[in-house]
C-alpha positions, 0 to 999 in steps of 0.5 A, spaced: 717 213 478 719 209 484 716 203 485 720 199 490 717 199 497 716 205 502 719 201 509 716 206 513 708 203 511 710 197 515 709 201 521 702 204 519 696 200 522 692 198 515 685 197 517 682 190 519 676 185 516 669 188 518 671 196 518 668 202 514 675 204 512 676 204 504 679 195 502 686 195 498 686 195 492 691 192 487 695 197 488 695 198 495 697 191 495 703 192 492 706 198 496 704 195 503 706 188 500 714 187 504 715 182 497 710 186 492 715 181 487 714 175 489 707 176 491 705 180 484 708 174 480 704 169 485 698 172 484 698 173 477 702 168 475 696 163 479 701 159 483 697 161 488 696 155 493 690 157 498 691 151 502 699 151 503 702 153 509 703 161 507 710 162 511 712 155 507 710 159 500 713 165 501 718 162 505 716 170 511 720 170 517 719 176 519 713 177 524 710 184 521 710 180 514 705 176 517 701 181 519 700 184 512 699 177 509 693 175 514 689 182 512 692 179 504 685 173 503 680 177 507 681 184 502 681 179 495 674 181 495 676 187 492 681 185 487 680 187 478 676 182 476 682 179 472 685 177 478 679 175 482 678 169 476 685 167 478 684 166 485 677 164 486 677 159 479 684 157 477 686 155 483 681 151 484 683 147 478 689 146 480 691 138 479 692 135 486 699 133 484 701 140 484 698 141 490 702 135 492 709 138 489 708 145 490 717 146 489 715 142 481 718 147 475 714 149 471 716 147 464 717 153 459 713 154 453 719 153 447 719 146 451 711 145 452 710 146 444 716 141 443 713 135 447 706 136 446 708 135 439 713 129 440 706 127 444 701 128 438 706 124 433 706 118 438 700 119 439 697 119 432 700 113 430 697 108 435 692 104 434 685 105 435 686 100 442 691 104 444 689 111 444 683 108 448 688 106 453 692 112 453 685 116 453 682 112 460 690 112 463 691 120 462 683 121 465 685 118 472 691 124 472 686 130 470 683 134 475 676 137 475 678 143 469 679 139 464 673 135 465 670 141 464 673 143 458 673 135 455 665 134 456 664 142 453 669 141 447 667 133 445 659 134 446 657 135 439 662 131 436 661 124 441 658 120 436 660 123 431 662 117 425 657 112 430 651 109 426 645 112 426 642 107 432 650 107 436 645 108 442 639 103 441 639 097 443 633 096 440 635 097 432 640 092 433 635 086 434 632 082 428 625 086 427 622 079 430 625 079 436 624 087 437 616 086 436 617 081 442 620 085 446 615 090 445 609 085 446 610 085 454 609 093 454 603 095 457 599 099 453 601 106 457 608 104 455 607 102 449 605 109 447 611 112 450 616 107 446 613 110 440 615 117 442 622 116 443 624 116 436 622 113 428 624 107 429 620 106 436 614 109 432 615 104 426 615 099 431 610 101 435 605 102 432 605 095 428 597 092 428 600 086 431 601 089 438 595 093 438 591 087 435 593 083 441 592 089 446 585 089 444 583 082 445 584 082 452 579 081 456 581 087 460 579 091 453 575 086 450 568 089 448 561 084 445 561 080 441 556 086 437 560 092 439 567 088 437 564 087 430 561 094 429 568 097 431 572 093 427 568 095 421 568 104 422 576 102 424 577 099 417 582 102 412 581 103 405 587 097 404 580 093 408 586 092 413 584 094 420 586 100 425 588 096 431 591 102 434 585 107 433 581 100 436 584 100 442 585 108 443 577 108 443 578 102 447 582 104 451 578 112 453 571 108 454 575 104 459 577 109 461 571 114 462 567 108 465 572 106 471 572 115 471 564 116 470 565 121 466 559 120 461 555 126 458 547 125 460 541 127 456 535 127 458 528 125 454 521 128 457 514 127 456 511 122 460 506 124 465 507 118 470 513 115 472 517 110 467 517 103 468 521 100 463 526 101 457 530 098 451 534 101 447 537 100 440 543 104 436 538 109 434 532 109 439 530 108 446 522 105 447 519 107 454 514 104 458 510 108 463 504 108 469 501 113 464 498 108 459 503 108 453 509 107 449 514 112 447 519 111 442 525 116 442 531 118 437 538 117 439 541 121 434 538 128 435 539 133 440 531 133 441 528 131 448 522 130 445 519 123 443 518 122 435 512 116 437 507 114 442 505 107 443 497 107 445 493 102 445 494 099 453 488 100 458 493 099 464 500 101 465 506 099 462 510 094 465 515 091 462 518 091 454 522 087 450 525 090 443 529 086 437 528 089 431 524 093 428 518 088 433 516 090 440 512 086 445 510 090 452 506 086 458 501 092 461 496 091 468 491 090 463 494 081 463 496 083 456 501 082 452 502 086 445 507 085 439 508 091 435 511 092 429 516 098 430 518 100 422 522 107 420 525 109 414 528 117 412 521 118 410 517 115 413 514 110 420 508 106 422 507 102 428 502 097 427 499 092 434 500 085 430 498 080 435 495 081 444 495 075 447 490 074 453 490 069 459 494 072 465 489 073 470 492 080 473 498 084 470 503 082 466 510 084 471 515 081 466 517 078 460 523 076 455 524 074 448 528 069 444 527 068 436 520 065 436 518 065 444 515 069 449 515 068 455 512 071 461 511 072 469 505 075 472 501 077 479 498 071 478 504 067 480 504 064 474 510 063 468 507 063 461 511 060 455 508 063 449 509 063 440 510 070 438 507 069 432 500 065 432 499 069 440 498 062 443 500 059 450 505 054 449 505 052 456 504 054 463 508 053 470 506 054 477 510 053 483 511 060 486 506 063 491 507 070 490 507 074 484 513 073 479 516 080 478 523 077 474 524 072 469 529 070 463 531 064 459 535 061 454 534 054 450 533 050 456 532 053 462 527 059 465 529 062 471 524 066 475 524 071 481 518 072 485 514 076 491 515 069 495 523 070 496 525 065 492 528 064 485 527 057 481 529 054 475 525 051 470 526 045 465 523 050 459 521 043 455 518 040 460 517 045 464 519 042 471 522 046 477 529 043 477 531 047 483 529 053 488 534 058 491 533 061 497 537 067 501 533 073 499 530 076 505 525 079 501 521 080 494 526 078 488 525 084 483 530 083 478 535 077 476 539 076 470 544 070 469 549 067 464 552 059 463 555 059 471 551 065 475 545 068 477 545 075 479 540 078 483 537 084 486 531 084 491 527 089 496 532 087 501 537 092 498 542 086 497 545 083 490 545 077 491 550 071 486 549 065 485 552 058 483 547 055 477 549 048 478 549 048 486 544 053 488 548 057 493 549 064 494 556 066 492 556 072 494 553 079 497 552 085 495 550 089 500 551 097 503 554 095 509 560 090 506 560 093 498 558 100 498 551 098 495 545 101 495 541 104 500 534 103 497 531 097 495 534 094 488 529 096 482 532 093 476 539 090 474 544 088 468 550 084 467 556 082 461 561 079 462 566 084 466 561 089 468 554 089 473 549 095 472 544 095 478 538 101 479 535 103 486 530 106 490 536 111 492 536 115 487 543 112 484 546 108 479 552 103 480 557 099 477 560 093 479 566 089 477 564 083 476 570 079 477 573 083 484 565 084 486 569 091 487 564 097 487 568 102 481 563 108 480 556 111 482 552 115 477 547 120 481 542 124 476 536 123 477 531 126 482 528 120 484 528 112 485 531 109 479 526 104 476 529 100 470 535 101 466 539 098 460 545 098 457 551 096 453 558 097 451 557 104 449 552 107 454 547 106 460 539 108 459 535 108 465 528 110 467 526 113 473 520 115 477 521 122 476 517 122 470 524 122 465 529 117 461 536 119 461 541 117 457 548 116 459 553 116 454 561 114 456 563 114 449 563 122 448 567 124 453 
């Protein structure tokens, strides 16, 4: 058959770009092509440069060649497959030298095998340094292409003869100098670093770092709490976990700035609750209805196991230490109650009722072999707890003492008259008197350099011991506060717990005076509340006891 070309098609009209009619084929393209050789061999030789000039390429002077090489890129489309991948890939991989030098010959394939071979000799007796230069030379004369074929051919074989830890800066340190580097991590950081690989796992779980991170005084728990935890850590070695501390650390921290806690509830007063305190395994109860209830912490039972009766009047104050429970009541009495429980067996015994308030017993606290007391008749009364005898009796405030707390050398107490006083608990002097609330002093606690307290005027106020000036305010407006009177508050060293008329229970950070979380459960004001590391338990009066547990969650 002959293929040469038909002169008489130059004159035909082929369709143009956007029309119905059916695209050139490859076969079409060579019987309407004026040079099918020249443009055959450029197509499917890929020596087809799209950005040269096209008359220049071809070397066409003719007018009706232009014609059919215009309508030649617009019907590509419709190419094999073969050579579509000629004229929208390889092309495109083209070096920009050829680019530049279109008239360059091409080197025939006797002459490529012999000079690659010349090549891979010299290259295969160079040194190590020299094929690292001749290697970085020829990348600045390679296109895009054989970049791609370089990153696809050597990614499994990049490190391949490489030390295990080639890309670890890390491994390469003295264990000592690693350690410390890993010491400025920040716990999150630390925990990520272990993900990374064995190494860093070894590495980052060692009990120095997480000992370190634990004792920090974000992370830091009492000194009770700290000494419990260490022991349920210890290994069978009697070396301690510091990872697992800090992890259970870390969740309690994390659960109290979140309020995330699990609440339970105790029901069975029958008048509201007036006081609470809690040990690690039971929560006691004093309420307007005359009694003292003691629940279990560690069962689901809302139920209480004990009730306290022996008041003639309300109950409103107590204080735990042990198995001994001393409550003050509005029947002017204080009891000492021996609170004894084994796994078969209880009793509870009244040991010991002082008598010599004139009206009720508002408050009071125990430390060793003392109790002391505030009551109605504005006096502060030092007594012994074993024998019941008044120690000693002090007078200054001219209302009700609603709060009190001490230590070895001081008594510091809060009354109906606006004021708070700090005593001298030998000689039972008045050393000083702080005035700022506005109304009724409720409740106060305070350590070596600050008093906190909370009064009927809704405000928590600080306190500088060794000055007597007001430090700081808490109140609704600046902080957050409480909206209703301030029933009741607690305090370590980085958190304050305060309880309100509002219904609401707050947390404060101690040190930014930063209000951080409001817990809201319980169906009316919120009278008395405790708690430590672990949990808040808080009466209410609603009638009930609550629990809330920021370790379960």
């Amino acid at each position: 058959m002959d293929l040469s070309p038909d002169i008489s098609l130059r004159n035909q009209q082929l369709p143009r770009s956007g029309s119905h009619t059916r695209s050139l084929s490859v076969s079409d393209l060579s019987l309407a092509s004026p040079f099918p050789e020249t443009l055959n061999e450029v197509i499917v030789n890929g020596t087809y440069d799209r950005n040269l000039n096209k008359e220049t390429s071809l070397n066409c002077n003719s007018a009706s060649a232009m014609v059919y090489w215009n309508e030649l890129p617009r019907k590509s489309y419709s190419l094999p497959h073969r050579y579509k991948a000629h004229i929208m890939g390889g092309w495109r991989g083209t070096s920009r030298t050829y680019s530049e030098n279109p008239s360059k010959p091409t080197i025939s394939p006797s002459e490529f095998k012999q000079q690659f071979t010349l090549m891979r000799q010299w290259f295969n007796s160079f040194t190590d340094e020299q094929k690292n230069r001749v290697l970085s030379e020829l990348l600045e004369h390679i296109g895009p292409s054989q970049l791609h074929l370089l990153s696809v051919a050597i990614g499994s074989r990049l490190h391949h003869g490489c030390p295990p830890n080639c890309q670890d800066p890390i491994g390469w340190l003295p264990p000592g100098l690693a350690l410390t580097i890993f010491s400025y991590l920040d716990p999150v950081s630390l925990a990520q670093a272990s993900q990374v690989c064995r190494a860093w796992c070894n590495l980052a779980s060692r009990d120095c770092l997480w000992r370190s991170l634990s004792l920090q005084h974000e992370w830091q728990l009492s000194s009770s709490s700290h000494n419990k935890q260490v022991r349920h850590c210890m290994r069978n070695d009697g070396t301690v976990n510091w990872k697992q501390v800090f992890v259970e650390r870390y969740r309690l921290h994390r659960n109290w700035m979140g309020a995330h806690c699990h609440v339970r509830t105790f029901e069975g007063h029958t008048e509201g609750v007036s006081c609470v305190q809690f040990d690690d395994h039971r929560i006691v109860s004093g309420s307007h209805d005359n009694t003292i209830k003691v629940w279990n912490m560690r069962t689901n039972s809302p139920w209480s196991v004990q009730t306290l009766v022996g008041h003639s009047g309300m109950v409103r104050c107590l204080h735990l230490a042990g198995n001994r429970l001393v409550s003050g009541s509005a029947d002017a009495t204080i009891k000492v109650w021996d609170v004894e429980e084994t796994s078969q067996w209880s009793s509870i015994n009244c040991k010991v009722t002082m008598i010599g308030h004139s009206s009720t017993v508002r408050c009071l606290q125990v430390d060793g072999e003392r109790v002391v007391s505030g009551s109605y008749d504005h006096l502060v009364k030092v007594w012994a707890l074993a024998s019941g005898d008044c120690l000693r009796t002090m007078a200054g405030h001219q209302a009700p003492v609603l709060t009190i707390a001490f230590d070895q050398d001081k008594i510091i107490s809060g009354a109906a008259d606006n004021t708070i006083k700090v005593w001298q608990l030998d000689s039972g002097q008045c050393q000083k008197t702080l005035v700022g609330h506005e109304d009724s002093v409720t409740t106060l606690t305070y350590d070596n350099t600050t008093i906190i307290s909370g009064s009927l005027d809704c405000t928590i106020r600080l306190w500088c011991i060794s000055s007597g000036q007001c430090v700081g305010v808490l109140d609704w407006m600046s902080s957050e506060g409480h909206t209703g009177v301030i029933r009741c508050l607690a305090a370590d060293s980085r958190r304050i717990v305060s309880a309100s008329d509002d219904k609401t229970i707050k947390v404060w950070d101690r040190e930014s005076r930063r209000r951080l979380v409001t817990l809201r459960n319980h169906t009316d004001g919120v009278t008395c509340l405790a708690f430590n590391d672990y949990v808040i338990v808080s009466g209410s009066y609603d009638k009930t006891v609550k629990l809330w547990d920021f370790s379960v969650c």
